[in-house]
N, C-alpha and C positions, 0 to 999 in steps of 0.2 A: 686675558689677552694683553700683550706687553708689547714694545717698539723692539721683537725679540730677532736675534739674526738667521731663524729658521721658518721655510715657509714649509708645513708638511700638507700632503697633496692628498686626495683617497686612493692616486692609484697608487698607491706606498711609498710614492718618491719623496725623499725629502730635500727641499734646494736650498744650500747652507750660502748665506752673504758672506763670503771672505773678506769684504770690508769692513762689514759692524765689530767696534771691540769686543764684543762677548764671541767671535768665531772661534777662537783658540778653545776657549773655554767649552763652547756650546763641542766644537768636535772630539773634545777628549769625552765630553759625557755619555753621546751616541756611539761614538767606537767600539764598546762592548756590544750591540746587537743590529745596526748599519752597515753596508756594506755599499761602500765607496766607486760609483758607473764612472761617472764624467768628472774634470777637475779642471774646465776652462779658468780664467784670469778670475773672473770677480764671481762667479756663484757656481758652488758644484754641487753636483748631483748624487745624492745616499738614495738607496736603496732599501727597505724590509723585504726580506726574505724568512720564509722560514726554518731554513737552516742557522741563519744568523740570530733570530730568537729561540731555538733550542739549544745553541751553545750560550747565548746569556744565560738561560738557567737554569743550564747544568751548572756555570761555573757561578750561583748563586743569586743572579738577579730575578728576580719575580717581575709578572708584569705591573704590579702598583709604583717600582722603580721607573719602567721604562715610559708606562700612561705620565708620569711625573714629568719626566723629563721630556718630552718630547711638548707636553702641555708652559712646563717653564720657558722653553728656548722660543713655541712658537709664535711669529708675528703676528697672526692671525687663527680665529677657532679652528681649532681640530675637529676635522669633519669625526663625528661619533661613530660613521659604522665603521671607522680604521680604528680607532680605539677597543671598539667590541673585538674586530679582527682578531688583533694584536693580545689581550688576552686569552681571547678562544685558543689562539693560536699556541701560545703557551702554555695553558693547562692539559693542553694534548700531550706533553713531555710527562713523563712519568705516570702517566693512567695507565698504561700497561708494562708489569714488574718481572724480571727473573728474577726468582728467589728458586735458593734450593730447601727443597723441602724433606724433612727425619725421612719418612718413608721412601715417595717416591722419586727423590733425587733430582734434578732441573725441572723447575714448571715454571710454567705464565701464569702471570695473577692480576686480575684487576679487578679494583672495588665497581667496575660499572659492568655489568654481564654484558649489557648490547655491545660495545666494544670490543668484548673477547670475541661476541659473536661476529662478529663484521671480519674481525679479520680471519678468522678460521675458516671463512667463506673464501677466502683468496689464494687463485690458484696456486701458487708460487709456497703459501705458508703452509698449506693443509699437510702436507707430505712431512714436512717438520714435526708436526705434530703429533702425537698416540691419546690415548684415554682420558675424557674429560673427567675430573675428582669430583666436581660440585658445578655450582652456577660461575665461581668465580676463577678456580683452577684448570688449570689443562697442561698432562704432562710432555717435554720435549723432548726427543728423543737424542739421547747424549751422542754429543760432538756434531750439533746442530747450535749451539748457542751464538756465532758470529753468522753465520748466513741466518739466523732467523734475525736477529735484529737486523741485517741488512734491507735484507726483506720488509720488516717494520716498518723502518727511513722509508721506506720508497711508497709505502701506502701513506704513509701521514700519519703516525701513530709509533712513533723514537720508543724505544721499550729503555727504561730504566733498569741497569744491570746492579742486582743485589747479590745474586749467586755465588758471590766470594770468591775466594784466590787459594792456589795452593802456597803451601809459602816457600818452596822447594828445597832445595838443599843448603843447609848451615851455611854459612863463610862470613868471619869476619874480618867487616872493612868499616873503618872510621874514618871521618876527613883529621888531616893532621895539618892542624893551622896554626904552622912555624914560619914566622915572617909574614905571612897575610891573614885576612877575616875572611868567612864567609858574608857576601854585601847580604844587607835586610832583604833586598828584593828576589833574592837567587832564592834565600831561606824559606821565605812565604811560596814562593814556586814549590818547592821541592816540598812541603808543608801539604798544598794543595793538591798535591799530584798524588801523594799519598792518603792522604784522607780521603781521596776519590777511588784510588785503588788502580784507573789507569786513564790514559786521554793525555794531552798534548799542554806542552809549554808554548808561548810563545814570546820569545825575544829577540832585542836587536842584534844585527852581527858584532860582535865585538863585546858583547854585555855577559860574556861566561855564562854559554849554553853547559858548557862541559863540566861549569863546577856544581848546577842543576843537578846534573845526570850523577855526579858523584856523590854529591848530599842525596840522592834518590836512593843512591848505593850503600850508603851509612845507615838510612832507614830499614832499607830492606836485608840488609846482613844475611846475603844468600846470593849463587852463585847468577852470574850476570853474563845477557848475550847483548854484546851494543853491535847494529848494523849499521857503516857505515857507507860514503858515498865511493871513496879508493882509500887507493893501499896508503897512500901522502894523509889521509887525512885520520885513518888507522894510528898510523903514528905516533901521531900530535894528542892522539886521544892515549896512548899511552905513556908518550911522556909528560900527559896534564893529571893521571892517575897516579904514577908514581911518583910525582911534586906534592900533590893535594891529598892523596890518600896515605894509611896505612900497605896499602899493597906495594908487595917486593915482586922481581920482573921473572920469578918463576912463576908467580900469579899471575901473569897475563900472556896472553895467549895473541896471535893473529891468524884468523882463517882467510887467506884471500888465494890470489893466482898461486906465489910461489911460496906459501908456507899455508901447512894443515896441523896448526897447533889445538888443540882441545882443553883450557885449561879451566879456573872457577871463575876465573874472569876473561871470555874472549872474545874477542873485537875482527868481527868479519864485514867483508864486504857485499854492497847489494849485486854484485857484476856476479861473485862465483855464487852468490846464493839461486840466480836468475839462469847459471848455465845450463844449458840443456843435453844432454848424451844420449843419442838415438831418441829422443824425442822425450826423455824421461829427468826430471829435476837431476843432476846427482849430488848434490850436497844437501837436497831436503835432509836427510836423519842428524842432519847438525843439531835442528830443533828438539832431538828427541835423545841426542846425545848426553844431556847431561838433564836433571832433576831442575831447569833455571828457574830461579824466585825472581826474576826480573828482565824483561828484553826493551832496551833503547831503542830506537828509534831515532839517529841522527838526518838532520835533514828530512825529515818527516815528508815534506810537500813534495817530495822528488820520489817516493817510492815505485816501486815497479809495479806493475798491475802484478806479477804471480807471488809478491810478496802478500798481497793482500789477502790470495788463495789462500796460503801461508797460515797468516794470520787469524782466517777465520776459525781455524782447526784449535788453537790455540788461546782458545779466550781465558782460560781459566790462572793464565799466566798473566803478573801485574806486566803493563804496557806503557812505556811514557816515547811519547813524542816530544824530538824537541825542534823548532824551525824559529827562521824568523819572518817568515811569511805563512799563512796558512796557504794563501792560492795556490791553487793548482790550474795548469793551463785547459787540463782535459779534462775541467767539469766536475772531479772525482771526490771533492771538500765530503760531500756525501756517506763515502766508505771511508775518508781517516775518520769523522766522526761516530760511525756507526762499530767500526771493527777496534781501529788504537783507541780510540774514545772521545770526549768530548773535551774540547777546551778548555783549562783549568785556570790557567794563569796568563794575563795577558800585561804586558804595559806599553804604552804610548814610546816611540822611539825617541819626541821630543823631552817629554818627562827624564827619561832616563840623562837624556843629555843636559838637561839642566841641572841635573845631579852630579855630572862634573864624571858619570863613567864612561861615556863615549863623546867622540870629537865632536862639537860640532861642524857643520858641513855647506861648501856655498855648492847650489848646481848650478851649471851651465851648459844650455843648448846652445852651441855654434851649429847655426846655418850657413850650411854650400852653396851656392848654384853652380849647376851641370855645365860642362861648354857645350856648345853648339853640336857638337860630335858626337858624344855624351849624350844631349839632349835625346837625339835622334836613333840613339844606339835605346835610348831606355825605350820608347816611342815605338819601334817597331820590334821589342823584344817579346819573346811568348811569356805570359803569365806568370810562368814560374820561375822566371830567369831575371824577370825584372825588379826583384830585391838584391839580389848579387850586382848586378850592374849600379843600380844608383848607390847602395854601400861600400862599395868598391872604388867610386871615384878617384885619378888624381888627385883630386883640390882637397876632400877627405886626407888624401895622406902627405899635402904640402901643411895643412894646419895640423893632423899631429905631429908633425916635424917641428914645427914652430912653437908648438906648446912643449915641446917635450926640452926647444931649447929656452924657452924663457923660464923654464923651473928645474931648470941644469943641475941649481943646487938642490936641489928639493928632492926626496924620497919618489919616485914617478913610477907608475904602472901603466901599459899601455895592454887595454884588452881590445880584443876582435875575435869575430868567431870564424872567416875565413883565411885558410892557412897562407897561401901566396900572398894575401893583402899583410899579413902580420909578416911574413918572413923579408918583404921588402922593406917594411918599417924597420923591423931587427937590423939588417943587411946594413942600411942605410944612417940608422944612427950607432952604429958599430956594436949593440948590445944584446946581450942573450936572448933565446926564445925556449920561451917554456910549453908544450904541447903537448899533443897525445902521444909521440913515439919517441919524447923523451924519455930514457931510461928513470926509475923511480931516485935511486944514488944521483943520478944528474939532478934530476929536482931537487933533493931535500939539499942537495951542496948549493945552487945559484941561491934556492931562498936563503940558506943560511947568511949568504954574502949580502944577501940585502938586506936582512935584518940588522947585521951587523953593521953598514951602513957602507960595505966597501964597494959595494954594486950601486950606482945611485938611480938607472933603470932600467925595468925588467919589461919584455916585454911577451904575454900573457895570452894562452887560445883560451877556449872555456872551460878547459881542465882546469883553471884558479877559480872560478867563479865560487867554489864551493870550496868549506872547512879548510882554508890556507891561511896560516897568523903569521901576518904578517904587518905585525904592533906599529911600525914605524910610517908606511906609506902614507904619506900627505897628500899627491896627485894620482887621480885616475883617471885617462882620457880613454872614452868605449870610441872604438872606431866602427862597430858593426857588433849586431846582436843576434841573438835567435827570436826573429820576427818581431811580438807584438807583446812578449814575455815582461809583466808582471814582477814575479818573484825573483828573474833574473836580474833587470834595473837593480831591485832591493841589495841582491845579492853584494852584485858589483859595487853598487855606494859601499855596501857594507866591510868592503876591502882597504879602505880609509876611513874609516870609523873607530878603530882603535883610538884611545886616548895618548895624545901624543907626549913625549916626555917633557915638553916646552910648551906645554900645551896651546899649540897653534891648532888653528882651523883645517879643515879637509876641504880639499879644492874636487870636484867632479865634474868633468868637462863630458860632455856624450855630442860629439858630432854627427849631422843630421842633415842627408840632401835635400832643401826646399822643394816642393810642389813634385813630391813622389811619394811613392809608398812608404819610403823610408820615415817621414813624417810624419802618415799616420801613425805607423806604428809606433813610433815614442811618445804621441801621446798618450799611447794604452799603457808603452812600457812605464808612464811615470805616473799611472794613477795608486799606488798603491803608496809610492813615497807622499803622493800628494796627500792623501787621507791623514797619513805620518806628519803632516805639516810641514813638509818642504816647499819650496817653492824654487821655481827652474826660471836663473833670468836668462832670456833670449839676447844673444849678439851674433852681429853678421860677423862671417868669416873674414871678411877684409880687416873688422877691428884687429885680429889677430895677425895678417898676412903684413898689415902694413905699419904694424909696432915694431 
């Protein structure tokens, strides 16, 4: 027992002092299997779950690491029956095996029978099932291999997938690193994603998800499906393929709204994969289009529920996900890890910035108060109306006017998820709006102007939140979000994260109306940067009105 900056609790919570020096330290060591509730000022609140101890270790951590560290960091004894827990809990990963077997082809295997037997008992798994071999095998019936591990996750009992991979169809692709390196951390990702056969990256925005996913493609030298989020971000993944790979641009392909290319390399979108024609997929045989030795997964945390359908047919195909958040808002962490796979490569977003590849970054919450009118208008508004009214505010869009003119010179993004609150911003500081019914040529031309720096603000619905490089941006001020979103916060820091050519800091303002809903929810929205080691200084909106 040590004067350590962790207090761990039996009911699995662990309350981290953000005061004591060893926080920094103590948070990067729990980050692999923790999962970050509350993030008030001086002590926040981790979580064990078992989902977050089965992706430690998959992605290599045992529980004598985690009993270690949770025992180094704490202030106080660890109550014993959490440490029992916490191994029980992890030796439950991998007791039950897919392996394919000479004879009869996909089975469950595990060294404990009661095990096999327990879960062949449940209702959901049996039907997956056919003929048991011995006390330790039992055959599955093929093209059951992702819905029966789903199935598994959900009783308590993660099946470790051994079953192998097809390796699909030949194509050779090398990275060609003419004028830059592959960074060490990209390489270990892409290292790890492979040796695993398939499961999920996770990095920060701006830290080359995409040259991941291409070193994934050098490994696998066989023909590749990447899905991405749209056609803008389609793109970008083709022109970071033809910069960093061997492949020429009759090698890539885009399957989205207005182009049905099929080539060894194609990059489609989750929108046309998700559309529906009389009530029937019509682009499913995409997947069945071509022999793929490898399917991406961009954006991973965003996926569609019928892509997971999708996916589950599909196991036999190597799967990398890449995100820089695993959260997902609808509970679903469960199926990417049971169907794309488990967590491979993880790194702390501070680490990485200390390493000089992404910006560092100040946040700022500017608090509004409502006028009197306002007040009354949120006050008697129905339930569902009253997040649009308090983010919607005037005084909201007097301070991003105000921020957007004290960083005049500055690279500026101004995002909101409600369209008449952004098109008044746009309107009013005389500058572009980038949205859903801007044409795609319309977008890639204003971003290109910003990049190049002729445009110096852009102002942004949630169509930017995702896969848009845009290297140069220093300011981001959110003027309104989707609710209580997590990954979104990340998202959007992550649109000034870029490492800057002057290498200046990233400024991120998120305006925020006092004593409404709107303030809950940013405290949700900043719990995952807060795990990240950011921290959000608070200022009233007059500091700003009246500079």
């Amino acid at each position: 027992m040590s004067d350590g900056p962790l207090i761990v609790q039996s009911d699995k919570t662990l309350l981290l002092d953000v005061d004591h020096p060893l926080s920094d330290e103590c948070r990067r060591a729990i980050a692999p299997f923790a999962e970050l509730e509350k993030s008030p000022e001086h002590i926040h609140t981790y979580r064990l779950t078992s989902l977050g101890l089965w992706n430690a270790r998959a992605a290599g951590h045992d529980a004598e690491q985690v009993v270690d560290t949770l025992l180094k960091y704490s202030r106080y004894a660890v109550p014993n029956a959490l440490l029992i827990d916490v191994a029980e809990t992890m030796s439950r990963y991998g007791r039950l095996r897919l392996e394919a077997h000479p004879v009869h082809g996909l089975v469950l295997v595990s060294n404990d029978p009661a095990v096999l037997k327990e879960v062949t008992r449940g209702k959901k798994v049996a039907p997956m099932l056919g003929m048991q071999v011995d006390d330790e095998t039992i055959i599955v019936h093929p093209g059951q291999r992702g819905f029966l591990k789903q199935a598994l996750l959900k009783l308590g009992w993660p099946a470790e997938d051994f079953a192998g991979y097809v390796d699909g169809e030949h194509h050779d692709i090398d990275l060609n690193q003419d004028g830059w390196k592959i960074r060490k951390y990209q390489e270990l990702a892409a290292e790890g994603f492979w040796h695993g056969g398939s499961g999920v990256v996770v990095l920060p925005c701006g830290a080359g998800k995409t040259i991941v996913g291409a070193a994934a493609m050098a490994h696998a030298k066989a023909t590749t499906l990447i899905l991405v989020t749209n056609t803008v971000a389609a793109r970008q993944w083709r022109e970071e393929l033809l910069k960093r790979t061997s492949l020429h641009e009759d090698e890539i392909g885009e399957y989205s709204g207005s182009k049905k290319e099929i080539r060894p390399v194609t990059i489609a979108t989750y929108q046309v994969m998700t559309t529906r024609k009389g009530g029937v997929y019509a682009h499913l045989d995409l997947f069945d289009a071509i022999d793929w030795g490898l399917i991406i997964y961009d954006e991973v945390h965003l996926l569609p529920a019928p892509i997971f359908r999708f996916t589950a047919d599909i196991q036999s195909r190597r799967r990398l996900g890449l995100t820089a958040t695993l959260v997902r808002e609808d509970g679903m962490e469960g199926e990417v890890f049971s169907l794309i796979g488990p967590k491979r490569f993880d790194v702390p977003w501070k680490e990485i910035e200390s390493q000089g590849y992404i910006a560092p970054a100040d946040c700022v919450e500017v608090r509004v108060n409502l006028t009197e009118d306002e007040r009354l208008a949120y006050a008697t508004a129905e339930q569902e109306d009253r997040y649009r009214y308090c983010s919607t505010t005037l005084t909201k869009h007097k301070v991003a006017l105000a921020l957007a003119n004290k960083h005049k010179d500055e690279q500026v993004l101004i995002i909101g998820q409600y369209i008449d609150q952004i098109d008044k911003l746009a309107a009013d500081l005389n500058v572009p709006i980038v949205k859903g019914d801007t044409p795609i040529k319309e977008r890639e031309r204003l971003f290109e102007l910003y990049r190049t720096g002729e445009l110096k603000c852009l102002v942004v619905s949630k169509v930017a939140n995702f896969s848009v490089d845009l290297p140069d941006a220093t300011v981001a001020i959110q003027v309104s979000g989707t609710f209580g979103s997590r990954q979104e916060e990340a998202q959007r820091l992550g649109r000034v994260l870029r490492p800057k050519s002057d290498g200046r800091s990233a400024r991120f303002y998120s305006i925020v109306a006092r004593d409404t809903i709107d303030q809950d929810f940013a405290q949700n929205r900043q719990r995952f940067l807060a795990e990240q080691g950011y921290a959000y200084q608070i200022i009233d909106a007059d500091e700003i009105l009246s500079a």
